[in-house]
FITI-836974 format. One line per field, with one value per residue: chain; residue in three letters; x, y negated, z of N, C-alpha, C in turn. Coordinates in steps of 0.05 Angstrom, whole numbers, padded with zeros to 5 digits, always signed. Atoms other than C-alpha are relative to their C-alpha. Layout:
chaine = c(A/...)
residu = c(ala/...)
n_xx = c(X/...)
n_yy = c(Y/...)
n_zz = c(Z/...)
ca_xx = c(X/...)
ca_yy = c(Y/...)
ca_zz = c(Z/...)
c_xx = c(X/...)
c_yy = c(Y/...)
c_zz = c(Z/...)
! end
This chain:
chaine = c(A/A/A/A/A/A/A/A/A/A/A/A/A/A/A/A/A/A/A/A/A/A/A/A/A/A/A/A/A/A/A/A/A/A/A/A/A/A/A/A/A/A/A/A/A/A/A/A/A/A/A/A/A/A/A/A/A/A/A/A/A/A/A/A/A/A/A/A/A/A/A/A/A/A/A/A/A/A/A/A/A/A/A/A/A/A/A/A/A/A/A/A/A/A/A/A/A/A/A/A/A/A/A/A/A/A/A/A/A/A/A/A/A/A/A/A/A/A/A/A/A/A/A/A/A/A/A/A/A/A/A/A/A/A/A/A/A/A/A/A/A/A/A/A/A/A/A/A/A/A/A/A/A/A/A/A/A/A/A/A/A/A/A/A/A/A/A/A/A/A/A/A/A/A/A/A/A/A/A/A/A/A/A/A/A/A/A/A/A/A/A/A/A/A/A/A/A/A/A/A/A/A/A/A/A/A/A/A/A/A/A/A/A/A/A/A/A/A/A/A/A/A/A/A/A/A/A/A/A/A/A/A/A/A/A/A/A/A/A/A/A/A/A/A/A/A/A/A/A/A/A/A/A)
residu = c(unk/unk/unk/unk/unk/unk/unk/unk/unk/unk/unk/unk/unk/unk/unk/unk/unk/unk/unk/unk/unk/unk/unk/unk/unk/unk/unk/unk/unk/unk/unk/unk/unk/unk/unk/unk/unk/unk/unk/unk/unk/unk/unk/unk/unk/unk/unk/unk/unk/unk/unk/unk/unk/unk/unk/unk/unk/unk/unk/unk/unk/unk/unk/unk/unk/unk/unk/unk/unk/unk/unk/unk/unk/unk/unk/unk/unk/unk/unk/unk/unk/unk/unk/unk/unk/unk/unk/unk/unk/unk/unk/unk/unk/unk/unk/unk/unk/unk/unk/unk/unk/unk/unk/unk/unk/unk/unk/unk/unk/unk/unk/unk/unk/unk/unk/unk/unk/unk/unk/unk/unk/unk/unk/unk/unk/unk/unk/unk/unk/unk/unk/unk/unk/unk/unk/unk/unk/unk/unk/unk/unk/unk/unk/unk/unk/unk/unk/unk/unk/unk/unk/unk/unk/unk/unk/unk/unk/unk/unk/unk/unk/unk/unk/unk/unk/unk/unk/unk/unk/unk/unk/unk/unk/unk/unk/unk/unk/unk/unk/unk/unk/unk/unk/unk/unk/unk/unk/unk/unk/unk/unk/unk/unk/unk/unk/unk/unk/unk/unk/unk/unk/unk/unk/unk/unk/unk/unk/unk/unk/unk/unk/unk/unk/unk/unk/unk/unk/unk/unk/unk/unk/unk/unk/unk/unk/unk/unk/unk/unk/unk/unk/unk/unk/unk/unk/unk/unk/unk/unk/unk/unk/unk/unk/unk/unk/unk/unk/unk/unk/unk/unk/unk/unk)
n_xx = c(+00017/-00015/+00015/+00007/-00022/+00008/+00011/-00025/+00004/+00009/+00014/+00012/+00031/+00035/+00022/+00017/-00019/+00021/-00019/+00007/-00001/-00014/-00026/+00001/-00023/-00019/+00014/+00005/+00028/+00008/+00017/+00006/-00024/-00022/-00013/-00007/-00022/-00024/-00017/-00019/-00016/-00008/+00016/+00027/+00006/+00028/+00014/+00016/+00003/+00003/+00019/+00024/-00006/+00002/+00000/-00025/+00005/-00001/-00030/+00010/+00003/-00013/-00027/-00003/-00009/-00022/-00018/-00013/-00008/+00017/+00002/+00013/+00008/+00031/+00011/+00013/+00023/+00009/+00020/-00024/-00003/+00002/+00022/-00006/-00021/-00017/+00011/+00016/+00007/-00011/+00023/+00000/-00013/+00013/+00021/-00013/-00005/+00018/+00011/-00021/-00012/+00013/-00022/-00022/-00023/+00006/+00009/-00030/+00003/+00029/-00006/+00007/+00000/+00013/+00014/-00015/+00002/-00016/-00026/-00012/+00007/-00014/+00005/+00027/-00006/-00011/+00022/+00011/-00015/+00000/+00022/+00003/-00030/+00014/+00022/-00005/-00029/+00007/-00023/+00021/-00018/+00019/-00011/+00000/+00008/-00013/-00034/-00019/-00011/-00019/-00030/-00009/+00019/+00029/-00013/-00016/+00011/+00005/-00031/+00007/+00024/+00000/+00020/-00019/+00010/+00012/-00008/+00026/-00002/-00012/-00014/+00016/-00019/-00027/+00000/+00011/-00003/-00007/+00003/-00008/-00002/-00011/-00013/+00013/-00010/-00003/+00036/+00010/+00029/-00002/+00024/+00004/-00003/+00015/+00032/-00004/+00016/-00001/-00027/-00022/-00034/-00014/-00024/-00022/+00017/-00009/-00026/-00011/+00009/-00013/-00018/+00001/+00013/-00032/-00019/+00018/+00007/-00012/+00008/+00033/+00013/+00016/+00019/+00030/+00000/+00029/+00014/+00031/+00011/+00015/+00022/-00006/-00010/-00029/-00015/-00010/-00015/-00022/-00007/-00002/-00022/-00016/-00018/-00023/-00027/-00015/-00005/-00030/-00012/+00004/+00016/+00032/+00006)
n_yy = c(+00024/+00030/+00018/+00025/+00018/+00008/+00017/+00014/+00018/+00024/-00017/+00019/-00009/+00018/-00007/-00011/-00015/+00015/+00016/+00021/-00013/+00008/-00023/-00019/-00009/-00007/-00034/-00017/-00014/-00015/-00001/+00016/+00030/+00000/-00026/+00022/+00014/-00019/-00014/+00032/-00005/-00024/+00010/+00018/+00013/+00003/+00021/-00006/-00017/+00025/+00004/-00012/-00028/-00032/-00018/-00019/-00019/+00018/+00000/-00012/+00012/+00022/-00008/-00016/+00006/+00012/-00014/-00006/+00027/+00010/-00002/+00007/+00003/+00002/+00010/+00002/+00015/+00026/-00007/-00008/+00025/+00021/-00009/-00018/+00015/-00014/-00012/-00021/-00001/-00034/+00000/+00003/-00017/-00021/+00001/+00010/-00022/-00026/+00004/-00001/-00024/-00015/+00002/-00026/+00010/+00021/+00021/+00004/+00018/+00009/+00030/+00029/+00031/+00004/+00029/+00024/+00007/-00029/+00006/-00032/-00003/-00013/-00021/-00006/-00013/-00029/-00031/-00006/-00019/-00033/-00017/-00008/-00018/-00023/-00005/-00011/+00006/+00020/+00035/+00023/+00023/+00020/+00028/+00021/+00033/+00020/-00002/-00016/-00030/+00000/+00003/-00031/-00019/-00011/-00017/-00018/-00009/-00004/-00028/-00026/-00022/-00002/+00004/+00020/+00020/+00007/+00027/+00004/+00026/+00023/+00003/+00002/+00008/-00004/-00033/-00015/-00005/-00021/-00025/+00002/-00023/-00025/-00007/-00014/+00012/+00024/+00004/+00027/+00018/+00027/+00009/+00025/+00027/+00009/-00004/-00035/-00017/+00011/+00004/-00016/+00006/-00003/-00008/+00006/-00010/-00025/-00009/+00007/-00017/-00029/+00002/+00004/-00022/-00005/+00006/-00023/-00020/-00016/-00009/-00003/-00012/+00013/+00022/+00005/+00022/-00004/+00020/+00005/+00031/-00020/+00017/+00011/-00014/+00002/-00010/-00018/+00008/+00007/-00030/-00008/+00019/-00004/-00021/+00003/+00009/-00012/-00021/+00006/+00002/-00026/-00001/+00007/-00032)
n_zz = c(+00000/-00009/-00025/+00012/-00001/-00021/+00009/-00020/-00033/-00010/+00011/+00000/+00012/+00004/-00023/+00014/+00025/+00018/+00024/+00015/+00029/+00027/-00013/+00003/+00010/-00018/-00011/+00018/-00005/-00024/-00009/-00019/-00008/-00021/+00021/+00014/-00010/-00012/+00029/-00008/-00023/-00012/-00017/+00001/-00018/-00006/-00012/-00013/-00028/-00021/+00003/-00007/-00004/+00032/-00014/+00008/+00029/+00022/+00006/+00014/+00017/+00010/-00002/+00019/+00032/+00015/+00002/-00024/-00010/-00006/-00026/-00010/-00025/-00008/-00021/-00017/-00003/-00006/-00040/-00018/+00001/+00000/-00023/-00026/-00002/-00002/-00025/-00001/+00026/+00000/+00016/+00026/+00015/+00011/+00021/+00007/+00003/+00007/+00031/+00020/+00007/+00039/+00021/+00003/+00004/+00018/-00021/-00004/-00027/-00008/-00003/-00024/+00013/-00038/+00011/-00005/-00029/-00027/-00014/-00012/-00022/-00006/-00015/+00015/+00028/-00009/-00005/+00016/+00017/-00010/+00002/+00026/+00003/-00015/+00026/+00027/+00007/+00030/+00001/-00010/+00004/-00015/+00010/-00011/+00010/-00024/-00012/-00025/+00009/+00004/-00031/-00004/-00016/+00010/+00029/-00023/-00009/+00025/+00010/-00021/+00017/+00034/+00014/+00015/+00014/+00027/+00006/+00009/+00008/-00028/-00027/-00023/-00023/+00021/-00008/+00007/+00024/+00000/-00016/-00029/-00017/+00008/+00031/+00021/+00026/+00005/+00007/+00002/+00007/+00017/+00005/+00015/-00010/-00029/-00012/+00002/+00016/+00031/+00005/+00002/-00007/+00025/+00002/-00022/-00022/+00009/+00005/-00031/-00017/+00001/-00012/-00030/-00008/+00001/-00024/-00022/+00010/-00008/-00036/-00007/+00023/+00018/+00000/+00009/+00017/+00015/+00004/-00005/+00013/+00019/+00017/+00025/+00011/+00002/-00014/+00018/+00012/-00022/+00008/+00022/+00005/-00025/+00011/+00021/+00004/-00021/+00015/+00011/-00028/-00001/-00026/+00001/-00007)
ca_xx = c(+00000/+00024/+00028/-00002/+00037/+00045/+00001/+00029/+00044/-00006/-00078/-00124/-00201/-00269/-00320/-00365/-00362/-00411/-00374/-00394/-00414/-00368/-00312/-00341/-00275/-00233/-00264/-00272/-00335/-00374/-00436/-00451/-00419/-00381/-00359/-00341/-00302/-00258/-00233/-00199/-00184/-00170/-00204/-00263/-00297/-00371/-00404/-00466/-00456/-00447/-00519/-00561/-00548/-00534/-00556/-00496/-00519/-00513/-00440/-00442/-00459/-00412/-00354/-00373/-00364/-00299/-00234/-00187/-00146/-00201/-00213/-00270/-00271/-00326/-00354/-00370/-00445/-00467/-00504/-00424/-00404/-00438/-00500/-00468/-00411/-00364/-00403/-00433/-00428/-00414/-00487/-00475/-00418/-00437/-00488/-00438/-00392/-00438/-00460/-00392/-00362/-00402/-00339/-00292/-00216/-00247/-00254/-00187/-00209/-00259/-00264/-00289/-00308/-00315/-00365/-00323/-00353/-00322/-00261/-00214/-00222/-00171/-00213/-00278/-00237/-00197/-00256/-00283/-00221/-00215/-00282/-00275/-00206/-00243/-00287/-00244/-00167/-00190/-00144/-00182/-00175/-00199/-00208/-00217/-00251/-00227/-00161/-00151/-00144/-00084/-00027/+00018/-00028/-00086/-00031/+00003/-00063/-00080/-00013/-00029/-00087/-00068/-00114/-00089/-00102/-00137/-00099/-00151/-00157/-00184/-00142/-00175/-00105/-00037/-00029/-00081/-00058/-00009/-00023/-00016/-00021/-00012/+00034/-00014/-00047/-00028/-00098/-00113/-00180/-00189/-00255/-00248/-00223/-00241/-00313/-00320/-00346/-00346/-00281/-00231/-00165/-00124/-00054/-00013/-00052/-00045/+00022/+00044/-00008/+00032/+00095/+00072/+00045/+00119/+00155/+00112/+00123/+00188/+00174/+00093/+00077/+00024/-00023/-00094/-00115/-00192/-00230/-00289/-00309/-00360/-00415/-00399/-00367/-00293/-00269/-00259/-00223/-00178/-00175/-00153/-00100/-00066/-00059/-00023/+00023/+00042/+00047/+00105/+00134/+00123/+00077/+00006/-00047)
ca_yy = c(+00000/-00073/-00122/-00180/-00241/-00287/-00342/-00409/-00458/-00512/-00488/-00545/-00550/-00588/-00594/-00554/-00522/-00567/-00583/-00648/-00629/-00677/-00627/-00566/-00553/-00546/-00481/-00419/-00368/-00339/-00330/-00380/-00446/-00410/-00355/-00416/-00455/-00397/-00389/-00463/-00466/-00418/-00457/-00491/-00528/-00506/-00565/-00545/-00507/-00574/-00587/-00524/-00442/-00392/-00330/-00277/-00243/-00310/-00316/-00250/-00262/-00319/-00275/-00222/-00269/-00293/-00263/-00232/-00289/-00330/-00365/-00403/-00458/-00466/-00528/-00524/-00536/-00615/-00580/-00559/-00625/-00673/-00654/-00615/-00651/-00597/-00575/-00509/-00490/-00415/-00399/-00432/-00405/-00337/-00353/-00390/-00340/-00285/-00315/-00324/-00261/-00243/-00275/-00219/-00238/-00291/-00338/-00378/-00429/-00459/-00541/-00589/-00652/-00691/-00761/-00824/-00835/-00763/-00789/-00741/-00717/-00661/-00621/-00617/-00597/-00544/-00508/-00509/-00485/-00427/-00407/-00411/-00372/-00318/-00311/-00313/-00319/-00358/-00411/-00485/-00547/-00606/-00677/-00728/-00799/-00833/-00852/-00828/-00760/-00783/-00783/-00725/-00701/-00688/-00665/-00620/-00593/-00576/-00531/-00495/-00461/-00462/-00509/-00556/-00626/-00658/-00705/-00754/-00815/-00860/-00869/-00872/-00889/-00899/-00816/-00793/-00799/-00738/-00671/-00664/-00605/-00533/-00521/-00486/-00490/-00555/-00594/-00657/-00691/-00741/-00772/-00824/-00892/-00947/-00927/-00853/-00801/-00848/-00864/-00847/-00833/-00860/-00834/-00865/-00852/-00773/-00772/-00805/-00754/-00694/-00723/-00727/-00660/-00633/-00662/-00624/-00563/-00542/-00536/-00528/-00481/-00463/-00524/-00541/-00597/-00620/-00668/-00693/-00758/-00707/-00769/-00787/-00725/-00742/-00695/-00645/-00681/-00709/-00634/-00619/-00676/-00662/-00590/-00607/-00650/-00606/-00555/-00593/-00586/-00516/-00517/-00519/-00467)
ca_zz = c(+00000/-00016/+00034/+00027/+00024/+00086/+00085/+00084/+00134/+00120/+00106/+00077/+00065/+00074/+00138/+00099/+00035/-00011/-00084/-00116/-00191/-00217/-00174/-00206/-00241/-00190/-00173/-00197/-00202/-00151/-00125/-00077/-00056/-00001/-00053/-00099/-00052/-00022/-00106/-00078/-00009/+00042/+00098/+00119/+00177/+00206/+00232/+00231/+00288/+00335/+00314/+00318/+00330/+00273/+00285/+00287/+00218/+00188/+00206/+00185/+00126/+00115/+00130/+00076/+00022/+00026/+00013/+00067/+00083/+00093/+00151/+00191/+00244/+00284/+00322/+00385/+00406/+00420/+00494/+00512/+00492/+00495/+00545/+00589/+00590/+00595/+00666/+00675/+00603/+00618/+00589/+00529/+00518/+00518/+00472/+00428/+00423/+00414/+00351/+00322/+00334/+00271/+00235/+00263/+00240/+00188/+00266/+00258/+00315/+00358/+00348/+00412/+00391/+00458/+00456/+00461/+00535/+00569/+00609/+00628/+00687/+00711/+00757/+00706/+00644/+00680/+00705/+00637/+00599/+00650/+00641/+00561/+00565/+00601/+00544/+00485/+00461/+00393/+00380/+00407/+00387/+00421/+00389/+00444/+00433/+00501/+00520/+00582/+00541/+00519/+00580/+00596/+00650/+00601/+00543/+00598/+00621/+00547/+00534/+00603/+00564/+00495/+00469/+00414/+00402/+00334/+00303/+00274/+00233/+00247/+00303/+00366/+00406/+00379/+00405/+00372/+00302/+00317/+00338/+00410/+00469/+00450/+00387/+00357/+00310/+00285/+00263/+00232/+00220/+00167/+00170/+00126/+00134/+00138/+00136/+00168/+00132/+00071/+00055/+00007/+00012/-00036/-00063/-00014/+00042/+00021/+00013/+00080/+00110/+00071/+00096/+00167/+00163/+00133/+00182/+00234/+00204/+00223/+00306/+00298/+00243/+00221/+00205/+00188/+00138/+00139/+00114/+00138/+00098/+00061/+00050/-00012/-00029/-00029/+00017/-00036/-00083/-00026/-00006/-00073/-00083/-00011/-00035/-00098/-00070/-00008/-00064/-00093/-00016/-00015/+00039/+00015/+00029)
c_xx = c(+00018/-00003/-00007/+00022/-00005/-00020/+00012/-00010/-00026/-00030/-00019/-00024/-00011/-00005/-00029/+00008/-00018/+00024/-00017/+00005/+00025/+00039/+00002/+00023/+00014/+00001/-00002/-00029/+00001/-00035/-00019/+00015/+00020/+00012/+00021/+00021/+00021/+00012/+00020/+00012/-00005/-00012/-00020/-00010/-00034/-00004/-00014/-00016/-00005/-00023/-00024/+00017/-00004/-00002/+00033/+00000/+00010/+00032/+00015/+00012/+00021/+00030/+00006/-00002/+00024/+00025/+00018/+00009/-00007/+00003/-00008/+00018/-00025/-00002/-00010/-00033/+00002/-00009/+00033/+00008/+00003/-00023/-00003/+00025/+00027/-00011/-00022/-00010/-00001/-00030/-00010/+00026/+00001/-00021/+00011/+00016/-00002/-00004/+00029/+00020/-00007/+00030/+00023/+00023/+00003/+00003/+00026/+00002/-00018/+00005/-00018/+00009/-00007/-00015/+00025/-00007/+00007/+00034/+00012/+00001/+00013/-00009/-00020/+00014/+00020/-00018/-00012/+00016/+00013/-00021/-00005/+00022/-00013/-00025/+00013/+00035/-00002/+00018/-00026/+00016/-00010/+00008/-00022/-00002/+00007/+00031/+00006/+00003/+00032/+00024/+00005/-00019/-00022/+00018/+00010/-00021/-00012/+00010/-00006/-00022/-00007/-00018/+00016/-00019/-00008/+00027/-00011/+00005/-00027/+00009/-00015/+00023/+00018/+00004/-00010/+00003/+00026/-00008/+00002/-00008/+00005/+00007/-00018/-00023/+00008/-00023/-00003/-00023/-00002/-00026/-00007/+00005/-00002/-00023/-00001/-00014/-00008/+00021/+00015/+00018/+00014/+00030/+00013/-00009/+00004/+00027/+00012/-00021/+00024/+00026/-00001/+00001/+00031/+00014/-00010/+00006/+00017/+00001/-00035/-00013/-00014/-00018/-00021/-00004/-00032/-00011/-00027/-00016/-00018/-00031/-00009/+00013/+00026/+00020/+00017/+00028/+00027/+00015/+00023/+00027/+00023/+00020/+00021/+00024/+00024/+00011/+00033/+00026/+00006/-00008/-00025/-00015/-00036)
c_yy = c(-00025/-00012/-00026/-00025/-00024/-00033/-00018/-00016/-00016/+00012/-00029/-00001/-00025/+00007/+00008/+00008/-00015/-00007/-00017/+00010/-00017/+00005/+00031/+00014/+00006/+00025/+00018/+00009/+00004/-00007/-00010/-00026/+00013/+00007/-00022/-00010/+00019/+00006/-00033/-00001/+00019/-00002/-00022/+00003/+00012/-00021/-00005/+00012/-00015/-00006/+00019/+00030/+00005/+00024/+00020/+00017/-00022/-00008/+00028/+00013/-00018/+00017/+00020/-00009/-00019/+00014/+00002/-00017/-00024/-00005/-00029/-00025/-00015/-00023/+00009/-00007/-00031/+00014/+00009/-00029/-00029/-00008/+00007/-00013/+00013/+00021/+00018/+00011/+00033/+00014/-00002/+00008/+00022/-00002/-00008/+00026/+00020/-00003/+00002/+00022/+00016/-00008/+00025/-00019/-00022/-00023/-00009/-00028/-00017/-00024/-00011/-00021/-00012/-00034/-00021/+00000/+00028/-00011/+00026/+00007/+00033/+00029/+00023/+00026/+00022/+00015/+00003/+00009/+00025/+00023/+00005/+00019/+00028/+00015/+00008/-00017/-00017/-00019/-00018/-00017/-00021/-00030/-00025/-00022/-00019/+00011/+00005/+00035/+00000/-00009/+00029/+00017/+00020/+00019/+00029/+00024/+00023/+00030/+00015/+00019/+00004/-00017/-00033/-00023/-00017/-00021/-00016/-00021/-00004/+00005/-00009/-00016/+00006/+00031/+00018/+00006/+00020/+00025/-00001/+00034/+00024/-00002/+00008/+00009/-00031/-00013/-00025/+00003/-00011/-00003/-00022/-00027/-00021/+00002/+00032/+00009/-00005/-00002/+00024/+00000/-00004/+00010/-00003/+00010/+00031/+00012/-00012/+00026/+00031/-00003/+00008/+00036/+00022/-00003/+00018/+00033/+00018/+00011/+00013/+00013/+00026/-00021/-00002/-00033/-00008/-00026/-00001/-00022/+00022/-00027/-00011/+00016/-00002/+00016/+00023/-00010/-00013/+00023/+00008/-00011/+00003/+00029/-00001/-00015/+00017/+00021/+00004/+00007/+00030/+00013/+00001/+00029/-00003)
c_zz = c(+00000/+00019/-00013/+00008/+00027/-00011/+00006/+00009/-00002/-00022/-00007/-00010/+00011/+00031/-00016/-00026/-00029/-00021/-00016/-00029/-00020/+00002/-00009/-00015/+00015/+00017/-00017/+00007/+00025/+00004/+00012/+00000/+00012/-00023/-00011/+00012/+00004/-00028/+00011/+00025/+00020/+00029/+00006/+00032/+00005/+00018/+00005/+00030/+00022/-00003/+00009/-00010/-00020/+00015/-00008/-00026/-00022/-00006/-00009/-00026/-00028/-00004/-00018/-00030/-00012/-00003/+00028/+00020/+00011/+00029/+00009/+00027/+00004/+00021/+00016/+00008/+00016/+00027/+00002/+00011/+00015/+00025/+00020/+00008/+00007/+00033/-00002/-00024/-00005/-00014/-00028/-00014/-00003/-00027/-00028/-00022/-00011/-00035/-00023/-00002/-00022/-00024/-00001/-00012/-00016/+00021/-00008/+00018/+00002/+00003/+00024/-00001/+00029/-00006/+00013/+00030/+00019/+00001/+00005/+00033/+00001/+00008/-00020/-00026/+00012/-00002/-00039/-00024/+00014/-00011/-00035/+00002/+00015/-00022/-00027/+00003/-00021/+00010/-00001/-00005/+00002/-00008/+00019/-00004/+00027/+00005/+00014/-00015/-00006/+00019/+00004/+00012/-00018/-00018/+00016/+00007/-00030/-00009/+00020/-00016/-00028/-00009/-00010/-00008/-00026/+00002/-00020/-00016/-00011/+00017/+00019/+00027/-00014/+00004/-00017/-00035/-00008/+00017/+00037/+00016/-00006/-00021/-00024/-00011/+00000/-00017/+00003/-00002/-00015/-00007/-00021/+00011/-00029/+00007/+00002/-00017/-00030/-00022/-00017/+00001/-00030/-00002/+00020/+00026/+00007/+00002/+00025/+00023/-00011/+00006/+00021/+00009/-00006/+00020/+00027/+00005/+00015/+00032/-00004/-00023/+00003/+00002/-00023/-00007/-00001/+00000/+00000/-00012/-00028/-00009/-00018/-00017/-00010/+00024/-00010/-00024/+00016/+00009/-00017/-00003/+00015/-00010/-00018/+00012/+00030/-00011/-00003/+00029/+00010/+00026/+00002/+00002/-00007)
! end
């Protein structure tokens, strides 16, 4: 039997898998959208999930139509979040969980989005990355909208339980526009600037991100690439562009 070849360092995709028709080239066949996208990149963002439950068939589902390599992350629910505030979530995370174990080896990590108004608070977010670590080994990766997230204590507290920081743009705090706490994975954001979710990125913009992300590479590899400025449908083509030029780098994925 061959082996398959390692995948490389820097894996880059979409917060969802939607292709704008006037992107339908950049894809190959398939079946579906997912099908479709996975002929392009190798990962992708659920986001849905922060909104409202899938049942476990549906992830499923999702996981029997992409190729091996393939590989899922999954928002967190808004009631861990943003509701619960990280307190007494053990409920919902079983339930959570439950649902996404339908991906099987396709899971390649669980995102927590936290609301701009959750401070950090030492005692809170321990108990609640014990009680997730007790649940599951999934690589986590937590993108914090207040600044008190960003000080050693919080980065420190982070790496104690493996769970890796977003690195986002917009920038939320000079900090937050690199990676931060556990090595690994390594995991940007790019929502779009200057209007989120709208925004595109142009050339330069791209190419100082596939620098950044290079330079990263050699201590913190492997790394995750995603774009979320899906409202206008430029996250694909941004996607798309990032790849090629990390290509040239020989680092794209």
């Amino acid at each position: 039997m061959s082996r398959q070849p390692p995948a490389p360092p820097v894996q880059v995709g979409c917060a969802g898998w939607s292709i704008p028709t006037r992107d339908a080239a950049l894809f190959g066949a398939g079946n579906s959208l997912l099908a479709r996208y996975a002929t392009r990149f190798s990962v992708v963002e659920i986001n849905s999930s922060f909104y409202r439950a899938h049942q476990r068939r549906t992830y499923e589902r999702w996981a029997a139509t992409v190729p091996a390599h393939f590989r899922f992350s999954v928002k967190m629910p808004r009631a861990v979040s943003h509701e619960a505030g990280l307190v007494g979530a053990g409920p919902l995370l079983d339930r959570f969980l439950g649902e996404v174990a339908g991906l099987g080896p396709h899971l390649g990590a669980l995102l927590l989005q936290l609301p701009p108004s959750l401070t950090f608070d030492a005692r809170r977010v321990s108990a609640f990355l014990r009680a997730l670590r007790r649940r599951t080994r999934a690589p986590v990766v937590c993108e914090p909208r207040h600044a008190s997230w960003f000080d050693p204590q919080a980065d420190a507290l982070l790496q104690r339980h493996g769970v890796a920081r977003a690195a986002v743009d917009p920038v939320v705090h000079p900090q937050s526009a690199v990676p931060g706490g556990a090595p690994t994975p390594a995991y940007w954001r790019w929502h779009g600037s200057p209007r989120m979710y709208y925004s595109d990125y142009p050339d330069a913009a791209l190419a100082a991100l596939a620098a950044a992300v290079q330079r990263h590479l050699p201590a913190h590899a492997p790394a995750w690439v995603i774009f979320d400025n899906t409202a206008q449908g430029f996250a694909v083509p941004n996607a798309a562009r990032l790849q090629v030029m990390l290509a040239g780098m020989g680092s794209a994925g």
